[in-house]
C-alpha positions in Angstrom: 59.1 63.3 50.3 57.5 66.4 51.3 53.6 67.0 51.7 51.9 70.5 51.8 48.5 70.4 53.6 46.6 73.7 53.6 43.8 74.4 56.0 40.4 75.2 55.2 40.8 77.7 51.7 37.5 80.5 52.7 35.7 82.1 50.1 37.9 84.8 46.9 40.1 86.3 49.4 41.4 82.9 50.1 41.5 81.9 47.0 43.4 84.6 45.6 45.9 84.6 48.8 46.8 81.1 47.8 47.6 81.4 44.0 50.1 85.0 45.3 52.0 82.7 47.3 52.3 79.0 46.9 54.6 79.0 44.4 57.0 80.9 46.6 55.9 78.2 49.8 56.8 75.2 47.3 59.8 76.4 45.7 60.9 78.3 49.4 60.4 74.4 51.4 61.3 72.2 48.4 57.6 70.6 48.5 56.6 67.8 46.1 52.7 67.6 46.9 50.2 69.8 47.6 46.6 69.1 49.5 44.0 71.8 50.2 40.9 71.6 52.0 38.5 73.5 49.3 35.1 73.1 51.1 34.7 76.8 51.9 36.5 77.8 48.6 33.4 79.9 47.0 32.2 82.8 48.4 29.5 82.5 50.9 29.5 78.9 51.3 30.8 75.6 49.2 33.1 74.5 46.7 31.7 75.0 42.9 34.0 74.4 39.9 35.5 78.3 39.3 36.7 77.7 43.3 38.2 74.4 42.5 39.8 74.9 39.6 41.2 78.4 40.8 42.9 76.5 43.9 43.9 74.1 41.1 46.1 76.2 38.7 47.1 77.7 41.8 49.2 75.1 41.8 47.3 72.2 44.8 47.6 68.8 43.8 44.1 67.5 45.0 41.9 69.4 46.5 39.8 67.8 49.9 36.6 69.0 51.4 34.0 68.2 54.3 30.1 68.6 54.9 29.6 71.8 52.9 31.3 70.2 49.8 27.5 69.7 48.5 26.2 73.2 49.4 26.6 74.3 45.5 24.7 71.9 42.8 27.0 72.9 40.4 29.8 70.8 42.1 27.9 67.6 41.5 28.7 66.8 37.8 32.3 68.5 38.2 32.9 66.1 41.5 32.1 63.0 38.5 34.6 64.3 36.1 37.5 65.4 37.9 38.8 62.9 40.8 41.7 65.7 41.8 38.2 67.1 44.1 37.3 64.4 46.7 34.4 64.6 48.8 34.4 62.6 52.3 34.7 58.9 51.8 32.1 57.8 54.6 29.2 59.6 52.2 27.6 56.8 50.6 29.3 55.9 47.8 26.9 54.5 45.7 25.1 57.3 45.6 26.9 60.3 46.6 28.7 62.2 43.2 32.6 62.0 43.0 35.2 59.6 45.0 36.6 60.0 48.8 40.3 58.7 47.8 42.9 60.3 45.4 45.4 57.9 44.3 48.7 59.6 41.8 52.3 58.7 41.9 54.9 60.9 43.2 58.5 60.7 42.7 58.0 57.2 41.3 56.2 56.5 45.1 52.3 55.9 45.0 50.5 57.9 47.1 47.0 57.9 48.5 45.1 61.1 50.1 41.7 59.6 51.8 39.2 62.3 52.9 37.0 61.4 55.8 34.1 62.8 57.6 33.6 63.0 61.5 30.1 62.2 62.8 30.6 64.5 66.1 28.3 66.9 66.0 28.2 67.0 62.2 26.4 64.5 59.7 25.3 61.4 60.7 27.4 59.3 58.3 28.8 55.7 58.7 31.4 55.6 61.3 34.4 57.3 60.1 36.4 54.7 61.9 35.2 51.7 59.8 35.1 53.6 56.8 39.2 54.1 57.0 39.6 50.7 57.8 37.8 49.9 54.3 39.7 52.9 52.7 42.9 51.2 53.9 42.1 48.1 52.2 41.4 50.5 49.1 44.8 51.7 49.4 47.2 48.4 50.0 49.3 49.4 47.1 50.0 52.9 48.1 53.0 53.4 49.9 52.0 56.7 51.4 49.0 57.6 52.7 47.7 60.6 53.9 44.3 61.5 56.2 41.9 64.7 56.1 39.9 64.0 59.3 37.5 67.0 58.7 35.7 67.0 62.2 34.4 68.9 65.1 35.7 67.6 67.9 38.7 67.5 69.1 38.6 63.9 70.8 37.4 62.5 67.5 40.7 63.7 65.9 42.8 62.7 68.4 41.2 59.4 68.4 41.9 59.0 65.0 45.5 59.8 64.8 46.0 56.8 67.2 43.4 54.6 65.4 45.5 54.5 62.9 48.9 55.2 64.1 51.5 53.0 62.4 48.9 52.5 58.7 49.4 56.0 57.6 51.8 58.0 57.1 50.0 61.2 58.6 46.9 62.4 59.3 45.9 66.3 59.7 42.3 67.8 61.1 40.2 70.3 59.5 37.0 72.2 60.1 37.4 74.1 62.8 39.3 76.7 61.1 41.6 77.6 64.0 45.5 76.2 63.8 46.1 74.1 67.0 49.9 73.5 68.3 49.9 69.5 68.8 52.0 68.6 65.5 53.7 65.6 66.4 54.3 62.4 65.3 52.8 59.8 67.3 54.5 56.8 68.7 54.5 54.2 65.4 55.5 57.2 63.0 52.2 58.8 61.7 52.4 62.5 61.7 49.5 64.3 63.1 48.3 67.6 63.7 44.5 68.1 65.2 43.6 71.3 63.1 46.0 72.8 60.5 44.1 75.6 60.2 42.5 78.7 57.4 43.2 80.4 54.5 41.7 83.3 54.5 40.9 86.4 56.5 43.1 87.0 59.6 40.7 89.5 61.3 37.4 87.4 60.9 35.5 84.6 62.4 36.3 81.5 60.8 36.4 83.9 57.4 33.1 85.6 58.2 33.1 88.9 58.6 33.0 89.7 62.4 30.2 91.6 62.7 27.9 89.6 61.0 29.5 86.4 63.5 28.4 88.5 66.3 25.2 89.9 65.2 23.9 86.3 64.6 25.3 84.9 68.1 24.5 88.1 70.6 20.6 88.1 68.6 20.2 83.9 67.8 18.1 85.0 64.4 19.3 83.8 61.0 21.6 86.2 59.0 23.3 85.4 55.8 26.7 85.0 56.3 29.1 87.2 54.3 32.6 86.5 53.7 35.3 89.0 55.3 38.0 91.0 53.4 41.5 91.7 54.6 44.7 90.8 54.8 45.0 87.2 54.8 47.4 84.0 56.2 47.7 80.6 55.0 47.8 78.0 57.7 49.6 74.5 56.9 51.9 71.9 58.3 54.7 69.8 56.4 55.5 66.1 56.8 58.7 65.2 55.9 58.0 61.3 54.7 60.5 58.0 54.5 59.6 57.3 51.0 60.8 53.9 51.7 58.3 52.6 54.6 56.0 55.8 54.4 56.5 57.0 57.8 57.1 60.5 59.0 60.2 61.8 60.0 58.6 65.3 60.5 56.5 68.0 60.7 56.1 71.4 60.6 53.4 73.8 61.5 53.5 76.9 59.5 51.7 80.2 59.0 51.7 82.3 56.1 50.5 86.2 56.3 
């Protein structure tokens, strides 16, 4: 089986660059499933439901996100009704809107993507660790599984990929917006990657424009952040996956423009 993951989808540019060319990616690569991280999918900050369900007719599967998933109210009641969204699993679920797992079948193969949250410098959530252990549990009947780490640092990921090395089939990092080179798979046949990367802008900070980036680093006051318009890239990795024992054979790192 082969898995899309897209990195983190930023603001209508993004959004727009992703419906013009995942159909030609999918048909192009022979991909059965799509994930997207959709966090920074509406402009200036968030997910809310036009975002998602742009990203979603766009032709993504299920749709992942990280700490700014709860920026836009308006995501709350949409996060209840439509499990293809999932927030962070480590959120407290009994009273956090929507689900952290995303379970479908694929090719008559169940399937499981799990979002989870680092606590590195971001939200002080339960450990992310124990939460996938209890996730895993959650997801004994799935034959493949598949990780959205969204985290900060880099040692958390890494961690992670080992952690659980061997019980998933692959694991991929976002956040940080920036695609690292380290796709692999690790020694028990997880694939990993530590950031797939953005959607978005190419000549921008993280999808910001860059002069706004600047202003608010070289001066330290508050500015409100705009998004940047360009041309654009889409950064994602395959995993090629044994749909009989759910390992990956392996992985490619791709960009997009």
């Amino acid at each position: 089986m082969r898995i899309l993951a897209i990195g983190d989808v930023v603001g209508k540019s993004g959004t727009e660059f992703l419906r013009v060319k995942l159909n030609e990616i999918k048909k192009e690569k022979d991909i059965d499933f799509v994930i997207a991280n959709g966090e920074n999918s509406a402009e200036g900050n968030g997910i809310t439901p036009l975002s998602a369900n742009h990203m979603l007719k766009s032709g993504v599967d299920v749709i992942t996100s990280g700490n700014h998933v709860f920026r836009r109210r308006e995501i709350f009641s949409f996060l209840n009704e439509n499990n293809m969204v999932i927030r962070p699993y480590n959120f407290p679920n009994k009273t956090t809107p929507g689900v952290g797992i995303y379970k479908t079948e694929v090719k008559g193969v169940k399937i499981a993507i799990i979002n989870i949250l680092g606590v590195v410098y971001l939200e002080p959530l339960n450990s992310p660790f124990e939460a996938i252990d209890n996730a895993l549990e959650v997801c004994s009947d799935c034959k493949i599984k598949i990780i959205d780490f969204h985290a900060e640092a880099t040692a958390e990921k890494r961690a992670m990929g080992y952690y659980v090395d061997g019980k998933v089939s692959a694991v991929f990092g976002t956040h940080t917006h920036v695609q690292t080179s380290d796709e692999q798979v690790l020694p028990f046949g997880t694939g990993y990657i530590t950031d797939v990367g953005m959607t978005g802008v190419i000549h921008s900070v993280l999808g910001v424009k860059k002069e706004i980036s600047i202003k608010r680093m070289k001066e330290k006051l508050p500015i409100r952040f705009q998004n940047a318009e360009g041309n654009c890239k889409i950064e994602c990795i395959i995993f090629d996956i044994d749909e009989s024992n759910g390992k990956t054979l392996k992985v490619e790192r791709m960009r997009v423009i």
